[in-house]
Backbone of each chain as ProteinMPNN parsed JSONL, in Angstrom:
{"seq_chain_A": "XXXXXXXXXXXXXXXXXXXXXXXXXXXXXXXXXXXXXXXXXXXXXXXXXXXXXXXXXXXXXXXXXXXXXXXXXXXXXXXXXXXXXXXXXXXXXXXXXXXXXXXXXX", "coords_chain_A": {"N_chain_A": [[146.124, 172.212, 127.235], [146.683, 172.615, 123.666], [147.011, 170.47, 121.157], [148.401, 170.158, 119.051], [150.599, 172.703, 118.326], [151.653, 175.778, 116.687], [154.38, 177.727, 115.593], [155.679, 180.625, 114.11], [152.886, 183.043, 115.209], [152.949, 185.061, 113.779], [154.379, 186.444, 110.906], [156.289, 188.05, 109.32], [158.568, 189.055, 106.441], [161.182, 189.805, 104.303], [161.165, 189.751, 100.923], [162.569, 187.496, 99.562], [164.167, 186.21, 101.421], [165.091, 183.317, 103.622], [162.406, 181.231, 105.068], [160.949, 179.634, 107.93], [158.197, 177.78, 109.689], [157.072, 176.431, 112.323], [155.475, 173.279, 113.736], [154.441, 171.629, 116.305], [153.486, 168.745, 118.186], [151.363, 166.984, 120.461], [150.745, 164.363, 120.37], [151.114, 161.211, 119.586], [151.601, 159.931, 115.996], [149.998, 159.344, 112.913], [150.381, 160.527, 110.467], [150.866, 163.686, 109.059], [150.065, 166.519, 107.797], [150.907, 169.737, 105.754], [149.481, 172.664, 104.971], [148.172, 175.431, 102.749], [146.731, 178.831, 103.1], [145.033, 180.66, 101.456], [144.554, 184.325, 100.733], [142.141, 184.786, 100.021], [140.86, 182.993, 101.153], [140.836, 180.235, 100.14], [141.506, 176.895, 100.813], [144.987, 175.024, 100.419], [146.272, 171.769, 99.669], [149.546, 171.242, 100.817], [151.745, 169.201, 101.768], [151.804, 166.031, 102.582], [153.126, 164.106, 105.153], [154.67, 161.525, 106.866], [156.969, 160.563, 107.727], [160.638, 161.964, 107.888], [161.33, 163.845, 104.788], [160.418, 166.026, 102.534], [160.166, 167.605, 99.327], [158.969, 170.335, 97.398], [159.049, 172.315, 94.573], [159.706, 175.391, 96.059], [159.316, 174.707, 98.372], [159.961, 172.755, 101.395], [159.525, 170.272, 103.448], [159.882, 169.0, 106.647], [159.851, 166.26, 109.252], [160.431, 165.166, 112.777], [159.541, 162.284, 113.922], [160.559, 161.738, 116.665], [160.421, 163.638, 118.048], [158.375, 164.608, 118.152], [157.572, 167.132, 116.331], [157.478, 169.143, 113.108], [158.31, 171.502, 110.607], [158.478, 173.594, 107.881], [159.546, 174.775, 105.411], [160.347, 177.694, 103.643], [162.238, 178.141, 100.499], [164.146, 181.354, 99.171], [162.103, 183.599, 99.285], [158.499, 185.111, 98.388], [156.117, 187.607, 97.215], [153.735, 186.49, 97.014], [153.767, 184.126, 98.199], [152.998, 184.907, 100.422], [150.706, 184.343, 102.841], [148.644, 182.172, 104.98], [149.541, 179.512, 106.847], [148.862, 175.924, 107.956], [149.173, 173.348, 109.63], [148.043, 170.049, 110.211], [147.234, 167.102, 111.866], [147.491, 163.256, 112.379], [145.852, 161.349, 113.959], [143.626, 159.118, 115.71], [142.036, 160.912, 114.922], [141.575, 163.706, 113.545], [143.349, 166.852, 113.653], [144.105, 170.035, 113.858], [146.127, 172.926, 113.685], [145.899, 176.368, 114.396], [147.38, 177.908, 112.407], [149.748, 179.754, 110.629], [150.184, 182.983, 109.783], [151.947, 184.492, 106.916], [153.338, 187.163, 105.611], [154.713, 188.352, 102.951], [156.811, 190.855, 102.309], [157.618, 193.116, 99.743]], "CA_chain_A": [[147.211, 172.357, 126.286], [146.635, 172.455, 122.483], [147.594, 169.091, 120.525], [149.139, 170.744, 117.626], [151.151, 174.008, 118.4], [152.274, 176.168, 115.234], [154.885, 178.936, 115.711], [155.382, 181.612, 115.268], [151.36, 182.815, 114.919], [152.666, 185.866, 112.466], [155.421, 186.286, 110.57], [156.414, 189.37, 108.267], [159.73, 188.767, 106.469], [161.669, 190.553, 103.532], [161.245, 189.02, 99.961], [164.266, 186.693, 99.718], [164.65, 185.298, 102.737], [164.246, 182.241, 104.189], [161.407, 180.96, 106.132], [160.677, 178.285, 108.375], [157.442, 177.777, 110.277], [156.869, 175.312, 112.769], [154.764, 172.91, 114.515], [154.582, 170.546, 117.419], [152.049, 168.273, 118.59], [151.78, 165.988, 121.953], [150.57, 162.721, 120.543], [151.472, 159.785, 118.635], [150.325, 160.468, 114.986], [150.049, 158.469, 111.469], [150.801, 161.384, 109.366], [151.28, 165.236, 108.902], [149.781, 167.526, 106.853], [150.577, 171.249, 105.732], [148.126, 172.913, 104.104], [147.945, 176.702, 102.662], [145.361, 179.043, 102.749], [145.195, 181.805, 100.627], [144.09, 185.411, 101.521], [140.638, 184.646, 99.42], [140.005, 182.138, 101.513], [140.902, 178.702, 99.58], [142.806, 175.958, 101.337], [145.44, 173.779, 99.219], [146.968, 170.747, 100.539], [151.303, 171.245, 100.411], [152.335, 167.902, 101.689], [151.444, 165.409, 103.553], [154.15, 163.22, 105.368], [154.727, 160.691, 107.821], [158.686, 160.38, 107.813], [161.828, 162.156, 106.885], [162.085, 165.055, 104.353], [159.668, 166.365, 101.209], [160.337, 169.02, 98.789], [158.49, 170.545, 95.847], [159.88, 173.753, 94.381], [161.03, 176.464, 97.342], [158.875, 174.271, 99.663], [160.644, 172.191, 102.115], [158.531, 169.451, 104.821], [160.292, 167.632, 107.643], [159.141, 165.741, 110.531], [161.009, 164.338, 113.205], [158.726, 161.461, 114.763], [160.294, 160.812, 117.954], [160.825, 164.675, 118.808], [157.211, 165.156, 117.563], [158.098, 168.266, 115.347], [157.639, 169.419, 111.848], [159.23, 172.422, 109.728], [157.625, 173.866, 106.666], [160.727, 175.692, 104.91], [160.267, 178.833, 102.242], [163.415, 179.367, 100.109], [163.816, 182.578, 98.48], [160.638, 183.773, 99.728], [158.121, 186.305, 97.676], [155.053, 188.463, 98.214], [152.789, 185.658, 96.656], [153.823, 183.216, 99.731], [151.934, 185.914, 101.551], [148.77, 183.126, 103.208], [147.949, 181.703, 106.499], [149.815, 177.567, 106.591], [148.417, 175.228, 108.607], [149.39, 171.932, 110.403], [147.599, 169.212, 111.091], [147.8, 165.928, 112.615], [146.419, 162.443, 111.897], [145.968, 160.101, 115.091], [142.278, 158.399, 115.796], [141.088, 161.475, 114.672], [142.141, 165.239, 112.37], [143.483, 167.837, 114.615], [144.488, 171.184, 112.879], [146.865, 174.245, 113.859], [145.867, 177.691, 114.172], [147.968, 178.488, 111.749], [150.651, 180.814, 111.014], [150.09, 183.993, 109.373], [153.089, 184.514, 106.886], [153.312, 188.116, 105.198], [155.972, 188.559, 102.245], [156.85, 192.378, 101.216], [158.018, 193.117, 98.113]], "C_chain_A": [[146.697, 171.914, 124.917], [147.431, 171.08, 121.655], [148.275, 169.574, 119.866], [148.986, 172.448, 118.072], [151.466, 174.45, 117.349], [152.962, 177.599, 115.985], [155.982, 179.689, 114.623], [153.775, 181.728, 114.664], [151.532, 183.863, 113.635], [153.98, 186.05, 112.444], [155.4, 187.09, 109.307], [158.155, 189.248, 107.819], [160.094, 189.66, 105.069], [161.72, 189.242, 102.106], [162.748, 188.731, 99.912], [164.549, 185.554, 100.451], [163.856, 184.033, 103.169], [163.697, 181.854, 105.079], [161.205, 179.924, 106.914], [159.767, 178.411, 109.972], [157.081, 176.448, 110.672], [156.036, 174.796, 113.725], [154.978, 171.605, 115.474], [153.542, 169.922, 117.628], [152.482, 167.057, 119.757], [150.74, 164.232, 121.573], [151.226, 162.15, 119.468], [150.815, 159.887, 117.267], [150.762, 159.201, 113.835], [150.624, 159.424, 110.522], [150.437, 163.247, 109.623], [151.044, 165.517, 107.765], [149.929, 169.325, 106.717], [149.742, 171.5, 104.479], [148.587, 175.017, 103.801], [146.977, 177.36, 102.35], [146.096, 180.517, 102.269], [144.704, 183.036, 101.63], [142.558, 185.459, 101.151], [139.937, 183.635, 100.309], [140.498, 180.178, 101.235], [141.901, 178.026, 100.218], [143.341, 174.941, 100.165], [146.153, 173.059, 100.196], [148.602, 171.395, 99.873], [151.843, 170.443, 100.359], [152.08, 167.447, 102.941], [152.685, 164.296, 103.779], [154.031, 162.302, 106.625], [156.316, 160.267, 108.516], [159.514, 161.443, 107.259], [161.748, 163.407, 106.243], [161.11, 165.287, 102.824], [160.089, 167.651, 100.542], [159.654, 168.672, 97.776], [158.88, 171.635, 95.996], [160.53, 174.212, 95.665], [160.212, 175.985, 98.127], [159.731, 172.906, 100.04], [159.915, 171.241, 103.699], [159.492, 168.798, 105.438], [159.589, 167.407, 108.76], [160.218, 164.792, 110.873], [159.904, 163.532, 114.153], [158.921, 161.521, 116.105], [160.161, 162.307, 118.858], [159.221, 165.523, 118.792], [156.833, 166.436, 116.97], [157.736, 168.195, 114.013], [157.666, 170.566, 111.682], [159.076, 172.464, 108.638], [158.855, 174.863, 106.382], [160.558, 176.556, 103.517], [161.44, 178.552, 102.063], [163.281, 180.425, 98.873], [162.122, 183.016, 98.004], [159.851, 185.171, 98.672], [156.837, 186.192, 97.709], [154.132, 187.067, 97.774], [152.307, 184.515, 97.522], [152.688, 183.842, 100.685], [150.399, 185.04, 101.875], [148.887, 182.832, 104.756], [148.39, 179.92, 106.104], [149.837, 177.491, 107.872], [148.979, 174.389, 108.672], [148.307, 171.438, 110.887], [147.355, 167.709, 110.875], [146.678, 164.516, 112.335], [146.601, 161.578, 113.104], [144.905, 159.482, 114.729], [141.619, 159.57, 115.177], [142.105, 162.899, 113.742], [142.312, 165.858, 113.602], [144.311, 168.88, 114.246], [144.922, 172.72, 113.876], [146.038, 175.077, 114.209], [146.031, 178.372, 113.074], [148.896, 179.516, 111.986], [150.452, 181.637, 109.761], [151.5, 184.719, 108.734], [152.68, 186.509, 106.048], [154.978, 188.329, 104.393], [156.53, 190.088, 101.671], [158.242, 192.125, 100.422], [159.721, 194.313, 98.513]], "O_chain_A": [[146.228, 170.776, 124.915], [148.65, 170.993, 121.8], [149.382, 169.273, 120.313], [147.999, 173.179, 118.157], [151.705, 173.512, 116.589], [152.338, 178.363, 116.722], [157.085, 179.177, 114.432], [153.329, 180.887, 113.884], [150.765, 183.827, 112.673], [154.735, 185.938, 113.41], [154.627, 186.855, 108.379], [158.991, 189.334, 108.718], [159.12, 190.314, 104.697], [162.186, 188.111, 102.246], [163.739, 189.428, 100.128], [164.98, 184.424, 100.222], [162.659, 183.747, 103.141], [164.274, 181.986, 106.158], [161.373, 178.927, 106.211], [160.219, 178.863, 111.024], [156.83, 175.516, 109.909], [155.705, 175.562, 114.63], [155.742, 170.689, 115.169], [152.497, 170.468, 117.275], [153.544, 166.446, 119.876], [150.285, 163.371, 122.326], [151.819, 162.745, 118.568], [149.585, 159.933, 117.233], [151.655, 158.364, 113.967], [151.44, 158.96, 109.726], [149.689, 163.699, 110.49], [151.571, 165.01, 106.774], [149.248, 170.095, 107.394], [149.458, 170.863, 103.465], [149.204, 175.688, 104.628], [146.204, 176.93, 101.493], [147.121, 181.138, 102.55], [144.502, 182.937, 102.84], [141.777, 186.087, 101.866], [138.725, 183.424, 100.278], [140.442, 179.233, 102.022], [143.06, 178.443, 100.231], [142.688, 174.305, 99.338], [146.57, 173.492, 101.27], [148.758, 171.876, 98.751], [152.568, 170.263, 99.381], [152.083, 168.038, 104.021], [153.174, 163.692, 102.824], [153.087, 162.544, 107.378], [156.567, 159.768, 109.613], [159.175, 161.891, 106.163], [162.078, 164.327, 106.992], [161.321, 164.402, 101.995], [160.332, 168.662, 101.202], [159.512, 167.573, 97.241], [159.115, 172.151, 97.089], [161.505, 173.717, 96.23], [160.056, 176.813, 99.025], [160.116, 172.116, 99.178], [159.921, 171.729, 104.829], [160.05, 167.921, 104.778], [158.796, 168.22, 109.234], [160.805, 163.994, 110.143], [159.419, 164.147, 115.103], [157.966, 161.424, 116.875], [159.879, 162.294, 120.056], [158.961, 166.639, 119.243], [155.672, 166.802, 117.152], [157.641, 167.035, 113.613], [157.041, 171.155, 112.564], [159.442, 171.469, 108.012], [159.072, 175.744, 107.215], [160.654, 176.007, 102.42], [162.136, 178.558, 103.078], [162.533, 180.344, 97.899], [161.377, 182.868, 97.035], [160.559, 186.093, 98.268], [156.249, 185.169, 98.059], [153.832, 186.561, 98.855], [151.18, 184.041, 97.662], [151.827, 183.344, 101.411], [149.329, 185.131, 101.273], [149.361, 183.67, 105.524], [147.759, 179.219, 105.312], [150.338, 178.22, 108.728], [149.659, 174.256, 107.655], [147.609, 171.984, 111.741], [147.297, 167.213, 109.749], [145.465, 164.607, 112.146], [147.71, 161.048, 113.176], [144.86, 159.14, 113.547], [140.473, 159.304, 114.816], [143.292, 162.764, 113.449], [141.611, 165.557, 114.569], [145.498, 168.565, 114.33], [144.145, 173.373, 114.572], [144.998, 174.472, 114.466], [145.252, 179.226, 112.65], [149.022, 180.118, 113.052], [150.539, 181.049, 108.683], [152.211, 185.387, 109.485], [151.503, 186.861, 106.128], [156.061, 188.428, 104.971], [156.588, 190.249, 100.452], [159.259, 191.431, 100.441], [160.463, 194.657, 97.593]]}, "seq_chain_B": "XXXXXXXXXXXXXXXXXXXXXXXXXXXXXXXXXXXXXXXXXXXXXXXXXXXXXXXXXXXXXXXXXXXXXXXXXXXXXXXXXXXXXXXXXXXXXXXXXXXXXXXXXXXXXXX", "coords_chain_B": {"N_chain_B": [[138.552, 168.461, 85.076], [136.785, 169.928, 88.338], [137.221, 169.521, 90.799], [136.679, 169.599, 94.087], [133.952, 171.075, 95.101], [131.303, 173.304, 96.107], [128.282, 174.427, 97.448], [125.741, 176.604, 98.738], [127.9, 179.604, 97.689], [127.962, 182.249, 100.008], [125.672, 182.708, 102.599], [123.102, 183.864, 104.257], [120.911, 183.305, 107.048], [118.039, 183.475, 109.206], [117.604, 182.828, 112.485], [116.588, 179.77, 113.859], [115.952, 178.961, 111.094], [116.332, 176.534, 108.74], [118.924, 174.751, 106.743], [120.446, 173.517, 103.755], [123.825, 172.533, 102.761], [125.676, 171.569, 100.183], [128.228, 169.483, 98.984], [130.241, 168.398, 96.622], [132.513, 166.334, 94.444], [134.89, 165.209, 91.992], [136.629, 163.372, 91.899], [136.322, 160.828, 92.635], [136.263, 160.039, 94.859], [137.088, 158.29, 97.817], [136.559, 159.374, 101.147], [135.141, 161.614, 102.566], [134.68, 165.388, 103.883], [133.445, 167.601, 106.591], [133.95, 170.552, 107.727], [134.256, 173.211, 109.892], [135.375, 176.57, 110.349], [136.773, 179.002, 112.714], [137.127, 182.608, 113.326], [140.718, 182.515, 115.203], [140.758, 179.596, 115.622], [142.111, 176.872, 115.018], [140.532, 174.866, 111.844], [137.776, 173.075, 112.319], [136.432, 169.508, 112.502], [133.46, 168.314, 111.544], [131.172, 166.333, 110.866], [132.122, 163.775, 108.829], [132.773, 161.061, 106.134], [133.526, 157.779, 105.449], [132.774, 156.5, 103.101], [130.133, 155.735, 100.342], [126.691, 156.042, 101.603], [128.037, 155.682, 104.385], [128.161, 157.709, 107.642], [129.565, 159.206, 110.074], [130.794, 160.778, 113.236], [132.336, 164.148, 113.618], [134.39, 166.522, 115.482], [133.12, 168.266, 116.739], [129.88, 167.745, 116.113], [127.134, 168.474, 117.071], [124.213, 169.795, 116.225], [124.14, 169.906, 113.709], [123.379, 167.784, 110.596], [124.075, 164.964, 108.793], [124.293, 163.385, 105.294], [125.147, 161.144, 102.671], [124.481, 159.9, 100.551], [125.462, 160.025, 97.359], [127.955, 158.654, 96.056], [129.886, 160.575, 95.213], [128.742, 163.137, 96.707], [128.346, 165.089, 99.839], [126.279, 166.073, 102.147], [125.305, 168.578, 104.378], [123.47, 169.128, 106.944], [121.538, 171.977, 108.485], [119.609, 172.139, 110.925], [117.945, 173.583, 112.263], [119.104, 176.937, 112.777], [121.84, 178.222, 114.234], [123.134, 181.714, 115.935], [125.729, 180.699, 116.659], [126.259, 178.713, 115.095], [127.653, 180.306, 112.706], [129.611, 180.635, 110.404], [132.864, 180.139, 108.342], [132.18, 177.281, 106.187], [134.064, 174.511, 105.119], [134.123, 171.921, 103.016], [136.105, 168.797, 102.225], [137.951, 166.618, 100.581], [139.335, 162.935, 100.157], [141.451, 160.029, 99.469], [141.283, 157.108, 100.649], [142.944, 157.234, 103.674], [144.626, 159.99, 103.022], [146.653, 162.509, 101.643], [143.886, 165.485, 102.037], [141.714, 167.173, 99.546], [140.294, 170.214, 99.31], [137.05, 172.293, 99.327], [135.617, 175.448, 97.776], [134.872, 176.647, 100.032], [131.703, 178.215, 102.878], [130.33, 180.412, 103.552], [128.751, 181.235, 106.45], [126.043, 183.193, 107.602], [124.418, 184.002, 111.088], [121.392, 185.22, 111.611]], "CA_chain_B": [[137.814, 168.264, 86.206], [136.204, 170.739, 89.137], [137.562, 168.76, 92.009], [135.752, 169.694, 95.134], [133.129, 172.396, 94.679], [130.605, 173.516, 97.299], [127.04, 175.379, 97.111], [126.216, 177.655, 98.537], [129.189, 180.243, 98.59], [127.364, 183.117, 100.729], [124.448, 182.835, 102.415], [122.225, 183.986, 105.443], [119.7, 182.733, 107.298], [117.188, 183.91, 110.851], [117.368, 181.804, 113.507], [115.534, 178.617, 113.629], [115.642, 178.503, 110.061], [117.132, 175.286, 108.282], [119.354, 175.191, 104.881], [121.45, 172.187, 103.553], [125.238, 172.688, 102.013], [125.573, 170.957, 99.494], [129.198, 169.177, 98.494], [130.405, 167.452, 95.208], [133.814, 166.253, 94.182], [134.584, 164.455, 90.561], [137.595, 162.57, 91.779], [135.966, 159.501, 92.948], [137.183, 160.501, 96.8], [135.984, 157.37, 99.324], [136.665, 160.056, 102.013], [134.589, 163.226, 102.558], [134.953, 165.706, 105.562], [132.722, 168.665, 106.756], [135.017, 171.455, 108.945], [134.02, 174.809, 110.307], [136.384, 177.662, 110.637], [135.901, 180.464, 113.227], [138.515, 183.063, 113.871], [141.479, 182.32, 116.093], [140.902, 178.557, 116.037], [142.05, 175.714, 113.863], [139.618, 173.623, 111.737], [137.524, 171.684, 113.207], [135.684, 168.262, 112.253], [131.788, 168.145, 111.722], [131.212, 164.52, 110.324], [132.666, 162.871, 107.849], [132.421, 159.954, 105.946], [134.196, 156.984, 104.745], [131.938, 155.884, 101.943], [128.619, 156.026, 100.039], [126.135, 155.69, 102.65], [128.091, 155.597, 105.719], [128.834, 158.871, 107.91], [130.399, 159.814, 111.592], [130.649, 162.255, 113.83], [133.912, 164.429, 114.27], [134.893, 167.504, 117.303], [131.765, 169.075, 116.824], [128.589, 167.856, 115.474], [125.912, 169.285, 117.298], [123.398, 170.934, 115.721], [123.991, 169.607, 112.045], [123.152, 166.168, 110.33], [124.994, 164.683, 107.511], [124.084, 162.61, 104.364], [126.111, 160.701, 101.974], [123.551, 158.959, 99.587], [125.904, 159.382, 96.277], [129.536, 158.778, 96.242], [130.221, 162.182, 94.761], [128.196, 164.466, 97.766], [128.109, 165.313, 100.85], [125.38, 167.531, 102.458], [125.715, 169.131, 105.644], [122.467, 170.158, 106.994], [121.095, 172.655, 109.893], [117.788, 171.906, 111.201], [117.041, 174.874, 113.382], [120.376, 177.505, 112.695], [121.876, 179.145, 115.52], [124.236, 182.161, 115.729], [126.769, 180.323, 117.343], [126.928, 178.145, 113.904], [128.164, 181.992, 112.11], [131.274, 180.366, 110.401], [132.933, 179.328, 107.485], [132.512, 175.737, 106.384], [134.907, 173.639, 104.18], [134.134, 170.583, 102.661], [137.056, 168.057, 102.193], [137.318, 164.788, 99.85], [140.369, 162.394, 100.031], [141.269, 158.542, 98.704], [141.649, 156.908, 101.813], [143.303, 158.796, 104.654], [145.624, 160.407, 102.259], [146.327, 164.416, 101.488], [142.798, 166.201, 101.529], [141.241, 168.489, 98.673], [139.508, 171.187, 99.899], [136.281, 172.692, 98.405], [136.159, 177.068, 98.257], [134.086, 177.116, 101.074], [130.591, 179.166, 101.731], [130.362, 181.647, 104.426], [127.725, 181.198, 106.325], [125.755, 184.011, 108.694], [122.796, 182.776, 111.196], [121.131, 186.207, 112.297]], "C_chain_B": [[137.911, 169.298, 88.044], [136.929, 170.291, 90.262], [136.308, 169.007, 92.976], [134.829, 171.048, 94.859], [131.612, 172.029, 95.775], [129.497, 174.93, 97.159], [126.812, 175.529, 98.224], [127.293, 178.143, 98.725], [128.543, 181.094, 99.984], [125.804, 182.001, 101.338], [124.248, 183.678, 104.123], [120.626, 183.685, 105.88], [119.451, 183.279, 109.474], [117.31, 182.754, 111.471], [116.957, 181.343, 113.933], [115.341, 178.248, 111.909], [116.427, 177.341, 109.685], [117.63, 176.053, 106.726], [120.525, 173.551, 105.284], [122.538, 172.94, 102.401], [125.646, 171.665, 101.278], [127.514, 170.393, 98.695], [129.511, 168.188, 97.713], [132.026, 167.323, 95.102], [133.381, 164.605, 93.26], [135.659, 163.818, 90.647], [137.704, 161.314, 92.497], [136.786, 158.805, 94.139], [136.186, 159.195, 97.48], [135.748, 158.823, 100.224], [136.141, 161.565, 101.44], [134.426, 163.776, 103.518], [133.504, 167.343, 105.449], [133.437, 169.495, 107.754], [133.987, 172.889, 108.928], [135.233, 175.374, 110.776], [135.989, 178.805, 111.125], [137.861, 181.42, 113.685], [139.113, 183.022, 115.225], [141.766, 181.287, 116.424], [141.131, 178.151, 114.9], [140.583, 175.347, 112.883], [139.045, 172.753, 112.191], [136.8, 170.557, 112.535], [134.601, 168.209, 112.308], [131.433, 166.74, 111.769], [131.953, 164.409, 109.545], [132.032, 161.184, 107.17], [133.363, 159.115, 105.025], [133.852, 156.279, 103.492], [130.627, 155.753, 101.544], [127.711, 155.783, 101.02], [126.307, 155.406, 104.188], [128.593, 157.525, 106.167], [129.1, 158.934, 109.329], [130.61, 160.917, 111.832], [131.785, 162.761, 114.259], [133.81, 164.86, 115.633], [134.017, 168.038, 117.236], [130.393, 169.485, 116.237], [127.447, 168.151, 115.93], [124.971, 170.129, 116.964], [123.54, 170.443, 114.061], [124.013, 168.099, 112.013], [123.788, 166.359, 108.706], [124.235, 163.89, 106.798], [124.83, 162.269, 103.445], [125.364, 159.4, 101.094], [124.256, 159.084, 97.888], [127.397, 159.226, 96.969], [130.159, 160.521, 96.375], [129.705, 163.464, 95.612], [127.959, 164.079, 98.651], [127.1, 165.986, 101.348], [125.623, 167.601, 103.933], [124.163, 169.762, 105.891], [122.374, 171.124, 108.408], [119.415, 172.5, 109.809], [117.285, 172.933, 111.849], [118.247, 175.856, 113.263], [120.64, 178.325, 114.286], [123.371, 180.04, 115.621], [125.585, 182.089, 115.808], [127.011, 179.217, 115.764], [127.046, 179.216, 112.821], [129.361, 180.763, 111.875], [131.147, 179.785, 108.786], [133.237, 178.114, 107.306], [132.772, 175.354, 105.086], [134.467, 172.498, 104.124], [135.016, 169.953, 102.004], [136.597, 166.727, 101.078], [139.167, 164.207, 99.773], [140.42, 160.437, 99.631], [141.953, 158.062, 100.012], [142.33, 158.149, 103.014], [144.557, 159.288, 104.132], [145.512, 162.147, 102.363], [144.816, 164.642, 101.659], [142.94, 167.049, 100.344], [140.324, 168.909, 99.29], [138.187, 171.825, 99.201], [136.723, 174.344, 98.734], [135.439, 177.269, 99.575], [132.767, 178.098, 101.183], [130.676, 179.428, 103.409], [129.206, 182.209, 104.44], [127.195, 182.553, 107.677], [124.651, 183.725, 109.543], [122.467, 184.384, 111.876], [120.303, 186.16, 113.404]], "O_chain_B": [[138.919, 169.298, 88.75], [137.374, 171.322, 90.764], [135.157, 168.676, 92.691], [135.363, 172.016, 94.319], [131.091, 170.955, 96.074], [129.805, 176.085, 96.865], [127.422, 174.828, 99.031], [127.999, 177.668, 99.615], [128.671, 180.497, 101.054], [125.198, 181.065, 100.816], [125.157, 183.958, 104.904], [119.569, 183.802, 105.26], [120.2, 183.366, 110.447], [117.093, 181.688, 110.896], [116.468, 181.94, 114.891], [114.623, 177.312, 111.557], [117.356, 177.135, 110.466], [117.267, 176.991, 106.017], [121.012, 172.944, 106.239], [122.21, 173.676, 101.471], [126.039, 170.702, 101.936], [127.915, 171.147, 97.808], [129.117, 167.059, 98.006], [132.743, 168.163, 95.648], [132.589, 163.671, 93.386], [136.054, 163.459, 89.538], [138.743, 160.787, 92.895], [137.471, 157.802, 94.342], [134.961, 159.163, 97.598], [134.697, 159.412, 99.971], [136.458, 162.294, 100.499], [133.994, 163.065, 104.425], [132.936, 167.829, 104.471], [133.49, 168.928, 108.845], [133.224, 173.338, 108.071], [136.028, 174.772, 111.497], [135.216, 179.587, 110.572], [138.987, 181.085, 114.054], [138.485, 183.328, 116.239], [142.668, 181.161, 117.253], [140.682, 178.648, 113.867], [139.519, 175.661, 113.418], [139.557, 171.68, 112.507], [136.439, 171.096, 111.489], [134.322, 167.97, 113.483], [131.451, 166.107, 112.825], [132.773, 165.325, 109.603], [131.156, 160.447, 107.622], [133.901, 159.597, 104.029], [134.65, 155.529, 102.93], [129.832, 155.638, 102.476], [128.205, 154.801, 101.572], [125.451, 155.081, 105.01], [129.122, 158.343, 105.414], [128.183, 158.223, 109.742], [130.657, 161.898, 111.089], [132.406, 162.169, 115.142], [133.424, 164.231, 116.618], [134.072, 168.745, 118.242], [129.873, 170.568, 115.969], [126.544, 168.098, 115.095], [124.949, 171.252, 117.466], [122.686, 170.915, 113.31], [124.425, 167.329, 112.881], [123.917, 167.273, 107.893], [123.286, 163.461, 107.454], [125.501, 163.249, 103.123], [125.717, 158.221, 101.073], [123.72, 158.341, 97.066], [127.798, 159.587, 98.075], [130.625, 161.251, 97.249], [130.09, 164.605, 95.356], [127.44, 162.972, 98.792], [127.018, 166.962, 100.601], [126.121, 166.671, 104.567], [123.709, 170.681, 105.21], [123.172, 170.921, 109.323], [118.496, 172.674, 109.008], [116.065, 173.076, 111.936], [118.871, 175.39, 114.217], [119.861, 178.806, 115.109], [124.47, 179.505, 115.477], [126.437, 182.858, 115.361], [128.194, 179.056, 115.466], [126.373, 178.91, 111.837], [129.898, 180.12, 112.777], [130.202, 179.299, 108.166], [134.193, 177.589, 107.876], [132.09, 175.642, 104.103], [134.354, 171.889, 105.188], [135.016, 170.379, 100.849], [135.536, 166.148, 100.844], [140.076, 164.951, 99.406], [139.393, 159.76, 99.572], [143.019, 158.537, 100.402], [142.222, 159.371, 103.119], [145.58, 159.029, 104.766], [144.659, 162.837, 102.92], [144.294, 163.593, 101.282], [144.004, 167.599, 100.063], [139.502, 168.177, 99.842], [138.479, 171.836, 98.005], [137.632, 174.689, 99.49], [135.621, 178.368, 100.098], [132.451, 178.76, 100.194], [131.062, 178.623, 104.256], [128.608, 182.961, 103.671], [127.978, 182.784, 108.598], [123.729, 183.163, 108.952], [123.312, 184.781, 112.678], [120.079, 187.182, 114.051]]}, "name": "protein", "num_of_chains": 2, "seq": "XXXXXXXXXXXXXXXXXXXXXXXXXXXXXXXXXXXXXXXXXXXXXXXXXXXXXXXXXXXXXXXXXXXXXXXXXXXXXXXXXXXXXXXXXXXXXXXXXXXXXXXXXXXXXXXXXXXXXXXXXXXXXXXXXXXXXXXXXXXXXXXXXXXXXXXXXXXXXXXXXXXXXXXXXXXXXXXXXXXXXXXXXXXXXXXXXXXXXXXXXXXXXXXXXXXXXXXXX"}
């Protein structure tokens, strides 16, 4: 079984709408990171959390600790979102998603 | 300031050959990471290191050796390449175990 689940793996949605891509993981962690990767290639950090609830602009982070969950939230989504976001997990060691494959049309 | 930045982007190399990757970052990061990315899997962990002169081994250092002789770089080397190390590799820098910055990565081929 995979430590850090991310679902769904692809995700094609209508500019507008809102998104929400999520991940799970089966241990005990220190902190949570999403991350986005572009279509060129480049990864950027989004937010890293450990508790509770983050926003910057139409991005949206929660994590519930005890349910071991987190929820990366688009609002009013558009083609530029269009990347590949990642999860991953901080215990004794880094342990990183798959990713989820988002796709925004215009 | 550049943040993380990473030589080569491209390259290729025959098998058995060596090459060192070379990583810099100007934001006076304790923490520096080495990852490979192959399709269908996460990121994974090469070494790392917590500070000038020290380094560790992540999920899959086999086959590469690390160095960390300034603050500011990392190197990643291969001593003998092998097709099975075909992948792109990211180099990381962070201030304690905080967010990462990412470098662009260099995309590597071992023929």
């Amino acid at each position: 079984k995979n430590e850090v689940e991310q679902s769904p793996q692809n995700l094609t949605a209508q500019e507008g709408e809102f998104i929400t891509i999520n991940c799970s993981y089966s241990v005990g962690i220190s902190a949570l990171h999403w991350l986005q990767q572009h279509p060129g290639g480049g990864i950027v950090s989004l937010f890293m959390l450990s508790s509770g609830k983050k926003k910057h602009g139409r991005l949206i982070a929660t994590i519930n600790i005890q349910e071991k969950h987190s929820s990366l939230h688009i609002t009013a989504s558009h083609p530029r979102d269009s990347a590949v976001y990642i999860c991953a997990v901080w215990y004794d060691k880094i342990i990183f998603g798959k990713g989820t494959r988002l796709h925004i049309l215009p | 300031n550049a943040g993380v930045t990473q030589t080569p982007k491209f390259r290729v190399l025959k098998t058995g050959q060596s090459m060192t990757l070379l990583c810099a970052q100007d934001m006076n990061h304790e923490y520096m990471y080495w990852y490979r990315q192959d399709p269908g899997m996460g990121l994974r962990l090469i070494h790392y290191s917590v500070g000038e002169g020290t380094t560790a081994k992540g999920e899959v250092p086999d086959g590469y050796n690390v160095s960390r002789l300034k603050k500011q770089n990392f190197l990643l080397g291969l001593e003998s390449a092998a097709p099975s190390q075909t992948s792109v590799y990211f180099c990381a820098s962070s201030r304690g175990g905080y967010e990462q910055f990412f470098g662009p990565g260099t995309r590597l081929t071992v023929l």
